[in-house]
N, C-alpha and C positions, 0 to 999 in steps of 0.2 A: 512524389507519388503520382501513380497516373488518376486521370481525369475520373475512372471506373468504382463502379461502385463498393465499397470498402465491406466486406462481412469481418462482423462483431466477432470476438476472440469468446469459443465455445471450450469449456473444460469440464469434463464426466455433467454434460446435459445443463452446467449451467452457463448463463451469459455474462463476461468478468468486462465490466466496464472499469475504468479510474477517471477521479474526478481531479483537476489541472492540480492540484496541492501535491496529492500523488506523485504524477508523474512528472512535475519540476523536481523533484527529490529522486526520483529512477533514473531520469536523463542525467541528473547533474551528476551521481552517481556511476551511471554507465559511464557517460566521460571518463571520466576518472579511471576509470579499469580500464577503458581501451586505453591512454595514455600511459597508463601503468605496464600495459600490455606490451605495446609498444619498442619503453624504453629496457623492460625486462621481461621480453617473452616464455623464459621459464619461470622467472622466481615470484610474478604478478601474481598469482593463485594463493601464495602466503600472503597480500596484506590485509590489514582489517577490510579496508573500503570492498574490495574483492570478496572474502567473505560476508560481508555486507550484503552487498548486491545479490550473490548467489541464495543467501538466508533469505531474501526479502523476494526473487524470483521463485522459489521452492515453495512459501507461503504462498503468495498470491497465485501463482499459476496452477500448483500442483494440491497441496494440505490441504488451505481453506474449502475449494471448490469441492473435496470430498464428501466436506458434511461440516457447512457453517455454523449447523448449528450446536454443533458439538457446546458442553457443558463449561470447557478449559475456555474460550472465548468471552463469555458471559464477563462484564464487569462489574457487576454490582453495583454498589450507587458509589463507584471513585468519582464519577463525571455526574455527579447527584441527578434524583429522581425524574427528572423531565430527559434524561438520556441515554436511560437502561433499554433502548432498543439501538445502542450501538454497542460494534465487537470489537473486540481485538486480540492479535495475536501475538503473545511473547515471545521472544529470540534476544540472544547475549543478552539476559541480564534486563539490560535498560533499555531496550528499543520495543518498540508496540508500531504495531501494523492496524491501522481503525478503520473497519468497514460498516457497510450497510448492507443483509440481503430480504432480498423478499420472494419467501417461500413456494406461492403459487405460482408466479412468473419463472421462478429458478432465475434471477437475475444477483448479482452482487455486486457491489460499487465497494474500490477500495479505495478511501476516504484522505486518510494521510499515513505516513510512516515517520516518524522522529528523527532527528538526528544529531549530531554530535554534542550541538548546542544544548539540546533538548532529552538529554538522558532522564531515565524513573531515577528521579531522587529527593525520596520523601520531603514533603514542607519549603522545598525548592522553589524560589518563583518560576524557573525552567523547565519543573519536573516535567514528563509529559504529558499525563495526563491534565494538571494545571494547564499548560499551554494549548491542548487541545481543546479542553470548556472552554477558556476562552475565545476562541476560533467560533464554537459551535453557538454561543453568546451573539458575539458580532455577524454570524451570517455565513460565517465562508470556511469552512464550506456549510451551503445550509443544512438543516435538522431537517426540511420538510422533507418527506422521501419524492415527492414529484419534481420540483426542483434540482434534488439533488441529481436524480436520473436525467433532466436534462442539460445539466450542465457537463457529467461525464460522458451522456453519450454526444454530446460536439466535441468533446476534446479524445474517445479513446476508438476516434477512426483507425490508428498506427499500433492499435494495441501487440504488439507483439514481444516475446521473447528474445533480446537482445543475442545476436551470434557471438560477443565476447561472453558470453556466461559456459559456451562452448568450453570446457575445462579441460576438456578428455586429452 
């Protein structure tokens, strides 16, 4: 990247930061697809990891930023009472997308996204919501929303929409 100063990734007026948990899981992911890209430039768009990535670009960049606060995000007390001011967003099944936003700023931090290891599967030590509390337990990512906002915004200067999600 050059030296210049980087502007934040805006979608329908809001500000979409990701805090480093996030986007170690996007990059290791986009890896993955250009590799896959790569070795099979037509038939990469059928595998999961591809549909993966596209599902989790379509949430983050385009759904959520719509209207976070939509009702289908809400989790209830899965991640119990001290953490019903976090969301997330379903896709295939077992994967959750966990963000944070805050309303008057129009800002949203998206927090982590699950992965293979870590599918919804009830009473699971893996499940992911379990492994998420956990996380938010230990600190990382933090609960506090100030915090949180400054650990994503050092990390989501590159926020951008990876060119292998280019499908067309």
């Amino acid at each position: 990247m050059s030296g210049g100063k980087h502007i934040p990734l805006v979608v329908n007026g809001w500000t979409v930061f990701a805090h480093p948990l996030f986007l170690d899981e996007f990059e290791a992911l986009t890896r993955q697809v250009e590799a896959l890209k790569h070795k099979d430039p037509v038939g990469f768009t059928k595998k999961n990891v591809a549909k993966r990535l596209a599902a989790i670009a379509k949430l983050a960049f385009e759904v959520i930023p719509q209207d976070p606060a939509r009702a289908e995000y809400r989790q209830g007390n899965t991640l119990g009472d001290d953490h019903k001011h976090w969301f997330r967003a379903k896709f295939f099944q077992q994967y959750r997308l966990f963000f944070r936003y805050h309303a008057p700023s129009k800002v949203i931090i998206l927090a982590w996204v699950n992965d293979e290891g870590t599918k919804r599967a009830y009473e699971s030590s893996g499940d992911a919501y379990r492994v998420f509390r956990k996380m938010l337990e230990s600190g990382h990512p933090p609960d506090d929303w100030n915090q949180l906002l400054a650990e994503a915004r050092t990390n989501s200067d590159w926020l951008h929409i990876p060119a292998v999600l280019d499908l067309d």
